[in-house]
PLY file of the C-alpha trace (Angstrom):
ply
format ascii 1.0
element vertex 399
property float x
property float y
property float z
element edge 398
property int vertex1
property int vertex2
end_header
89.79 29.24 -33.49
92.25 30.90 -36.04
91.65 34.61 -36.22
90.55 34.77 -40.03
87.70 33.01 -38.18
87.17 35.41 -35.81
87.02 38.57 -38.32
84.15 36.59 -39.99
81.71 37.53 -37.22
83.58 40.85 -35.73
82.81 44.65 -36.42
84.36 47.77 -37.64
86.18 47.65 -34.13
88.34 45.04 -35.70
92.30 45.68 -35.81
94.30 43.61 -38.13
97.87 42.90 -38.59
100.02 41.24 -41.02
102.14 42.25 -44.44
99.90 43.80 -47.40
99.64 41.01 -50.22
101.83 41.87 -53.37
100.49 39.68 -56.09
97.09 39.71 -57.19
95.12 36.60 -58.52
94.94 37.02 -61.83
91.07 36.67 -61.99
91.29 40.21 -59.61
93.75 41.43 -62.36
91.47 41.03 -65.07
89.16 42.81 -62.76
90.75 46.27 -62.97
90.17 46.36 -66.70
86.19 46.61 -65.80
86.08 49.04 -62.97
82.70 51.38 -63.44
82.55 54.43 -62.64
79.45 55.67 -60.44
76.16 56.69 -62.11
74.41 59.57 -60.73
70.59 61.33 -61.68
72.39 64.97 -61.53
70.79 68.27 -61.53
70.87 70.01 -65.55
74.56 71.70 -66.18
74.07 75.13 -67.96
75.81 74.71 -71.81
79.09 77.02 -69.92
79.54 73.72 -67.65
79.82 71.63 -70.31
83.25 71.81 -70.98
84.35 71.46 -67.27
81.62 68.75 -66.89
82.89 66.35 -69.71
86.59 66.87 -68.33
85.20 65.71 -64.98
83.43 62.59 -66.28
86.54 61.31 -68.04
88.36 60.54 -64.91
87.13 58.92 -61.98
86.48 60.96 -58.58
87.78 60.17 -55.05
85.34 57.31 -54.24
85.32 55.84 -57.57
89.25 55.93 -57.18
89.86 54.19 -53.32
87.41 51.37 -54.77
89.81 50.97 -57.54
92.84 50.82 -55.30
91.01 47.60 -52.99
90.88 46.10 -56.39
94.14 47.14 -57.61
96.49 46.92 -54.91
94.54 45.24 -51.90
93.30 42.40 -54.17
89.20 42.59 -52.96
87.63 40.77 -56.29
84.83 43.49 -55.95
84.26 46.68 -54.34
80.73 48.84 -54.22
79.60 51.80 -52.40
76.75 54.14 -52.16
76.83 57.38 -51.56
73.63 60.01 -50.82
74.34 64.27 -50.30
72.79 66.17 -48.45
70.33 67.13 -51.00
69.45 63.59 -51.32
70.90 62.65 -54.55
72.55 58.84 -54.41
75.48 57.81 -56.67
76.82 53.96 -56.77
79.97 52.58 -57.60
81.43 49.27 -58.94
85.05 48.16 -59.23
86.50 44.83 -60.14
84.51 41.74 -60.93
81.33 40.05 -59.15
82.32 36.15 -59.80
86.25 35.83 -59.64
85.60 32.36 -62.18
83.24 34.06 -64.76
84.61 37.81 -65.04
80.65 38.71 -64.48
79.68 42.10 -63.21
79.55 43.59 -59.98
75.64 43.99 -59.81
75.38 47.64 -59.08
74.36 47.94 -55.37
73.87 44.27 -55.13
72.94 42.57 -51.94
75.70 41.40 -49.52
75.87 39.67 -46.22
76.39 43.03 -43.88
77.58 41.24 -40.54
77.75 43.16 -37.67
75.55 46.28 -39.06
72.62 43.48 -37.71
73.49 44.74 -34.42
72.46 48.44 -34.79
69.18 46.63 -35.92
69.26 45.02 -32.93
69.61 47.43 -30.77
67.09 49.46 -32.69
64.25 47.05 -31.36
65.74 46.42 -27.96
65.28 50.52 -27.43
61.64 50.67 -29.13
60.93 48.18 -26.54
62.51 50.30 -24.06
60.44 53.10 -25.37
57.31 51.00 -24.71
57.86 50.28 -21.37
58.62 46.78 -21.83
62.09 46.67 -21.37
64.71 48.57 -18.70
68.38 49.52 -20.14
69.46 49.08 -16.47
67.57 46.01 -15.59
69.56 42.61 -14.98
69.64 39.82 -17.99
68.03 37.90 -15.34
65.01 39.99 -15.12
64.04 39.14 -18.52
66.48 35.30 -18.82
66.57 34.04 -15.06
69.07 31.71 -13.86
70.19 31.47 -17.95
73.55 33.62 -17.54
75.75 31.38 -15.32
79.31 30.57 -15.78
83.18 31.21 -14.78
82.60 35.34 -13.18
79.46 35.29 -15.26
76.39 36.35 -13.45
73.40 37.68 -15.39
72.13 38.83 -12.26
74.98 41.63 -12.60
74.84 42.38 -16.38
72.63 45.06 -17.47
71.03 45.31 -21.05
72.63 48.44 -21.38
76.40 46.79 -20.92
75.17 44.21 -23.22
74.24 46.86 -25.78
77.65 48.80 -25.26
80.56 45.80 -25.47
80.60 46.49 -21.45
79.27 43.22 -19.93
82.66 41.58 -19.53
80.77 37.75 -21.48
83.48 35.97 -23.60
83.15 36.15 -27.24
81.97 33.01 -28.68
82.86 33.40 -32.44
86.39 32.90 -31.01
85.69 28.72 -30.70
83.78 27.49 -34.07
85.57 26.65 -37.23
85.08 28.47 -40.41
83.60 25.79 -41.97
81.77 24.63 -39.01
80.30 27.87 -39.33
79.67 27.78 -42.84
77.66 24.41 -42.81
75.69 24.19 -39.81
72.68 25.57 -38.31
73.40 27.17 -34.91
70.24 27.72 -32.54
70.82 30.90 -30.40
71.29 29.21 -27.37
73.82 27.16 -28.75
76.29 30.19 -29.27
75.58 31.37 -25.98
76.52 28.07 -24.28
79.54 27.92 -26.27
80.71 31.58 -24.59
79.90 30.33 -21.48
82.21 27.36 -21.21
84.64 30.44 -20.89
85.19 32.34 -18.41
84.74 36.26 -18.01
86.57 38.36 -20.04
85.89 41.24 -17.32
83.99 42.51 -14.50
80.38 43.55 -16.02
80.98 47.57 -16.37
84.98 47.60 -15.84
85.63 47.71 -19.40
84.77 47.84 -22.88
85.24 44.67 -25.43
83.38 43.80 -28.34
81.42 40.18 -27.87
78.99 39.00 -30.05
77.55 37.16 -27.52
76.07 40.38 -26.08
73.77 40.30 -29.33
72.82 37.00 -29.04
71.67 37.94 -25.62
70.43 41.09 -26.34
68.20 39.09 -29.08
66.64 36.58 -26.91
65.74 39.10 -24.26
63.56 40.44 -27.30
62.23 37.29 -28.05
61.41 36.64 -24.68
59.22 40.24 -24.07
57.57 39.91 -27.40
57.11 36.35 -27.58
57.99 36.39 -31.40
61.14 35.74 -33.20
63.50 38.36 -33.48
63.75 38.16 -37.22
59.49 38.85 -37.35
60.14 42.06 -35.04
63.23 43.51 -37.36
61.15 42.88 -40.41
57.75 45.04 -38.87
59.79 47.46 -36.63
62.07 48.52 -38.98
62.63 46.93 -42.40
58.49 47.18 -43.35
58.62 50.37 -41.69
61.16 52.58 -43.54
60.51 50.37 -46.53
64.10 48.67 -47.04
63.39 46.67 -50.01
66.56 44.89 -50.29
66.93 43.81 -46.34
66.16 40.42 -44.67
67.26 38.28 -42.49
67.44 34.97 -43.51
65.32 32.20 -42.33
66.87 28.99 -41.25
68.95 26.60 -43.61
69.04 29.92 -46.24
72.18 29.55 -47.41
72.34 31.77 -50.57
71.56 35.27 -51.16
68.40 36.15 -53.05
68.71 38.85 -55.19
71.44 39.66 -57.59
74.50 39.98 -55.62
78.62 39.85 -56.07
80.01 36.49 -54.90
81.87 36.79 -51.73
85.12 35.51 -51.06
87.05 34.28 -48.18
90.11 32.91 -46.77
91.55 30.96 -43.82
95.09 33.42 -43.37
96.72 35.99 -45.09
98.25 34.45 -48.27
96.08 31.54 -48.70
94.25 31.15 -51.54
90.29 32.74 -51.74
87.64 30.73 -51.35
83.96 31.09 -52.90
81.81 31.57 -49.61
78.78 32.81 -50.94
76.89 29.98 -50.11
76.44 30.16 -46.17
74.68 29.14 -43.65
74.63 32.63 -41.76
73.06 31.47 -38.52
76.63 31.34 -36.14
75.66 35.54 -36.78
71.68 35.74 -35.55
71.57 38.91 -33.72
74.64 39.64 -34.05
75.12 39.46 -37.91
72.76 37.46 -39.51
71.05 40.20 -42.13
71.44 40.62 -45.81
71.41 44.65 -47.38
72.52 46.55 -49.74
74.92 49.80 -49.84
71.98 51.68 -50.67
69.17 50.35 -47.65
72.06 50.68 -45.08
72.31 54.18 -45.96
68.41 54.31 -45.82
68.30 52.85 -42.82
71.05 54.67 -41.09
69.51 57.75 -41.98
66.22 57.15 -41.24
67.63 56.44 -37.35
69.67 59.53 -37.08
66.98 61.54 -38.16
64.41 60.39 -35.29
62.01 58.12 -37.54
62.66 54.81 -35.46
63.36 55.87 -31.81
61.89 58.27 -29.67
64.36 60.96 -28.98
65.37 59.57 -25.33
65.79 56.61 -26.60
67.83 58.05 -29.80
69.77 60.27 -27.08
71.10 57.31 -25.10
71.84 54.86 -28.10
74.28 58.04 -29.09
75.79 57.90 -25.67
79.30 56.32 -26.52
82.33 54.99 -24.20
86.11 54.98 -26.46
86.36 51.97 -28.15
90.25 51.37 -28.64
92.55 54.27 -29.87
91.47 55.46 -33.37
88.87 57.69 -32.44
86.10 54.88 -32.44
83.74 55.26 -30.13
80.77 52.67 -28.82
76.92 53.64 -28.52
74.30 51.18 -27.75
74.59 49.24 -30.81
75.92 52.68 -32.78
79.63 53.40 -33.58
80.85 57.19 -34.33
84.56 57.61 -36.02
86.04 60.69 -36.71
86.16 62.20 -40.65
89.22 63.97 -42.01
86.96 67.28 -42.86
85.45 67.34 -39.31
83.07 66.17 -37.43
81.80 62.64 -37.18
79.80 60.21 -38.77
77.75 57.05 -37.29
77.33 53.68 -37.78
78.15 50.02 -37.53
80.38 48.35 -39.93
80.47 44.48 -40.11
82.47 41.92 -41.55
81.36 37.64 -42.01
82.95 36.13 -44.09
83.03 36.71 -47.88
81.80 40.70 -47.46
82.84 43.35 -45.29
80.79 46.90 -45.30
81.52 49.74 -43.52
79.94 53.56 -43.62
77.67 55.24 -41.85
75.52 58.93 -41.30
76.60 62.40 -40.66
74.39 64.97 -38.19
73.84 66.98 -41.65
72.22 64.07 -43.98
75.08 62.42 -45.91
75.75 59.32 -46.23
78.09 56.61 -47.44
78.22 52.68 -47.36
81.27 50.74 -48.62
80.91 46.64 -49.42
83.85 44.88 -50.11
83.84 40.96 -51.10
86.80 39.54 -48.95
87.74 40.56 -44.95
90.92 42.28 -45.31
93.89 40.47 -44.69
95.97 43.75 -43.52
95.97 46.88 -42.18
96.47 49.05 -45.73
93.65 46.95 -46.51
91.65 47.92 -43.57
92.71 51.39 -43.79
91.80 52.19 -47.54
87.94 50.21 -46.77
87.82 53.12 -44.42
89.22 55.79 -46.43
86.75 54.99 -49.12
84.05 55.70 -46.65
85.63 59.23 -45.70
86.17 59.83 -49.27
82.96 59.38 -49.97
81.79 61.58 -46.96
84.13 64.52 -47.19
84.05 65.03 -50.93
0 1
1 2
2 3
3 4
4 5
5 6
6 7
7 8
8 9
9 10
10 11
11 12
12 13
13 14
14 15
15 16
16 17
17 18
18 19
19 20
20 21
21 22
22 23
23 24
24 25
25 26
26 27
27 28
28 29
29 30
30 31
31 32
32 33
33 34
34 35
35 36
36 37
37 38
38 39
39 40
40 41
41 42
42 43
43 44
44 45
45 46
46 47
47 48
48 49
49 50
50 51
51 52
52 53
53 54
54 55
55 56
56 57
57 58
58 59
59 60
60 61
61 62
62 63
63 64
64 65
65 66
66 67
67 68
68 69
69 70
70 71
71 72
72 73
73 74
74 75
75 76
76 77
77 78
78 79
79 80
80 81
81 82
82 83
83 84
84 85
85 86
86 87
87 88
88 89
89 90
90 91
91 92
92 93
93 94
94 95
95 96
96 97
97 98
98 99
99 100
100 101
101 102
102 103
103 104
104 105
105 106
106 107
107 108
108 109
109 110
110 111
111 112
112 113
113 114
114 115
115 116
116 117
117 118
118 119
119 120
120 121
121 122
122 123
123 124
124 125
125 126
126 127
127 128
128 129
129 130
130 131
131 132
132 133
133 134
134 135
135 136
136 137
137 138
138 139
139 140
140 141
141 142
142 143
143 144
144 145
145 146
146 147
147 148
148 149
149 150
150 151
151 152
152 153
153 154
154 155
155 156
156 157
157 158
158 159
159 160
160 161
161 162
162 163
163 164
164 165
165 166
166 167
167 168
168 169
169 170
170 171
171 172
172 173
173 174
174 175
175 176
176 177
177 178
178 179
179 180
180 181
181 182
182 183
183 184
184 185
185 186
186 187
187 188
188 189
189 190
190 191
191 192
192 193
193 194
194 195
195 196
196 197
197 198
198 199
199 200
200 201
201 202
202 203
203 204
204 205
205 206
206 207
207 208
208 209
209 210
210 211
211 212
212 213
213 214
214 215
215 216
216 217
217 218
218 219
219 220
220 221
221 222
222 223
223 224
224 225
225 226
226 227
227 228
228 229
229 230
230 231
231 232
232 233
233 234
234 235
235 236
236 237
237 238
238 239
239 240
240 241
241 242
242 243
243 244
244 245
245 246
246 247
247 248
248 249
249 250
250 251
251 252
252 253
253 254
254 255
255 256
256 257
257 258
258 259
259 260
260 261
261 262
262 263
263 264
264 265
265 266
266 267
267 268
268 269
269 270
270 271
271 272
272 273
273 274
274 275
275 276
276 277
277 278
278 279
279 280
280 281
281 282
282 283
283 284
284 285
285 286
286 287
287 288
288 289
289 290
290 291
291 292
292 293
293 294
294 295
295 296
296 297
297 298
298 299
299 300
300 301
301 302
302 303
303 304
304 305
305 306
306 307
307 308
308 309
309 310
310 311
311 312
312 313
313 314
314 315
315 316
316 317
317 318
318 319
319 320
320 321
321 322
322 323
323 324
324 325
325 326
326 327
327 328
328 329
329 330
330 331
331 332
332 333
333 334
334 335
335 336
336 337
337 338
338 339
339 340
340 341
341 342
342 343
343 344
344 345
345 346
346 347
347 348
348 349
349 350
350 351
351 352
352 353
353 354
354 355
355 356
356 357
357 358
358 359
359 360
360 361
361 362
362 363
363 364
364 365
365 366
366 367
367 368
368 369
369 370
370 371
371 372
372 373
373 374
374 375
375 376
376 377
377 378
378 379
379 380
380 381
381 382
382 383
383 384
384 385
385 386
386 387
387 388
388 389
389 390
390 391
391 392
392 393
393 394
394 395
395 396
396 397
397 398
């Protein structure tokens, strides 16, 4: 499978290569004429601000700027982001256009297809059920799947849930061996992804090393279904989107193929320099588990929050989700399900990230209650592209 086709269903782990683009479509050009800047409910300014305060509203600040430069100079036909203080208050952002053929808006904090952020959901349930007694991080896959997990050095009777949680099972990577537009037409049942990994053989020993799979998510997903006896999306939707009342967040039943509420198109293409194409329209299934959902800027922050701060796992459970292993050499590190990254003003903040095609979104938490989610509607093609999605999120955290 080409590797455009393999960002589609990767993570915020991904590292791209490749020359920056230096033309931009002229539909994205027209786009930098309606950039908007974010809209904030602020605390009253005392009459001596007001001078300061209207100089500061004529230009655009740091976050509002980085999504201008993905329109500008990376060619993304729209950017958003959301961004909460600590005090709680939330600003949102726009830049460039939501339909590349109309000019329309970006719909402020409009839903997008989030990708791999699915799998912190995930792993969210897999650890209630932890929590519950039902299900042991250090128990085999064959405890809960037995004899399913068979294949060239694939055992399940040697793969924990935990190294299925953490990248450290060692199971090939399915999205690797489907077609973009395989994988934008047809309706994949879990179990056929996972018997597409296994005509491969093992990327690993299970616990030698870390590598990102989505196939660990698949897994991870029907060990769920299996304890609960109910489909995975039922137990996201009570455990955790019901629960902390994310009104924009679903996963999509089967044959869905659009996105429900108002929502910038997303855009897509096979290699660098090719021309975009409209992938809106999707059937999101070759994701399940693994990347299947639908947010916004705004509930990913919720929901990220809402997990850091203890309302959705019992603090053992929290405390090993948090335990990370490095995950390649930029300061990324792997959790069960939960990425940290380092920020330029200290610290760390904690997340996901997820790309499929048409939208990327990265962001995340920080210990002390901010928080910042950046939605982009086409993968990046290059590293300055990559880069800049990421320094929009530090912007947005360190400002």
């Amino acid at each position: 499978m080409r590797a455009q086709t393999r960002q589609g269903l990767r993570s915020s782990t991904r590292q791209q290569g490749g020359r920056r683009r230096r033309a931009v479509s002229a539909a994205v050009a027209v786009a930098i004429g309606v950039m908007t800047l974010g809209t904030l409910a602020p605390p009253a300014a005392s009459a001596s601000d007001s001078a300061a305060s209207a100089a500061a509203a004529a230009r655009p600040d740091a976050v509002q700027q980085a999504l201008n430069t993905l329109v500008r100079d990376d060619g993304m036909p729209a950017a958003l982001a959301s961004v909460q203080d600590r005090d709680g208050r939330i600003r949102t952002y726009t830049a460039g256009v939501g339909d590349l053929t109309t000019g329309s808006k970006v719909p402020r904090d409009g839903q997008v297809r989030i990708g791999s952020n699915t799998k912190a959901f995930t792993a969210v349930v897999v650890l209630q059920l932890v929590g519950e007694g039902k299900i042991c991080l250090d128990a085999t896959v064959d405890t809960y799947l037995p004899g399913l997990v068979r294949g060239k050095g694939i055992d399940g009777r040697r793969i924990t849930v935990r190294q299925l949680l953490q990248h450290t099972s060692g199971l090939p990577e399915y999205g690797n061996h489907v077609d973009d537009d395989e994988i934008r037409n047809r309706y994949f049942e879990p179990r056929e992804l996972l018997d597409i990994a296994l005509r491969y053989k093992a990327d690993a020993a299970p616990g030698a090393k870390w590598g990102y799979s989505n196939t660990n998510y698949v897994l991870a997903g029907l060990i769920v279904q299996k304890v609960t006896g109910r489909p995975l999306a039922e137990e996201m939707d009570r455990r955790i989107i019901k629960r902390i009342g994310l009104r924009h967040t679903y996963f999509p039943t089967p044959g869905e193929m659009t996105i429900r509420e108002p929502h910038p198109h997303g855009y897509h293409r096979n290699l660098a320099n090719t021309p975009l194409r409209d992938f809106t329209e999707m059937d999101p299934s070759a994701g399940w588990a693994a990347g299947q959902l639908i947010s916004t800027n705004s509930d990913l922050n919720r929901f990220f929050t809402a997990l850091l701060a203890g309302r959705l796992l019992p603090a053992a459970q929290l405390a090993e989700m948090r335990t990370t292993v490095p995950a390649g050499t930029s300061g990324l590190r792997y959790g069960l399900g939960l990425t940290s990254r380092p920020l330029s003003c200290g610290g760390v903040y904690w997340g996901h990230g997820g790309d499929i095609a048409g939208y990327e979104t990265r962001g995340g938490v920080t210990d002390d209650g901010r928080a910042a989610n950046v939605a982009v509607t086409n993968i990046p093609t290059d590293e300055a592209a990559t880069q800049h999605v990421k320094d929009a999120v530090d912007r947005a955290l360190c400002g």
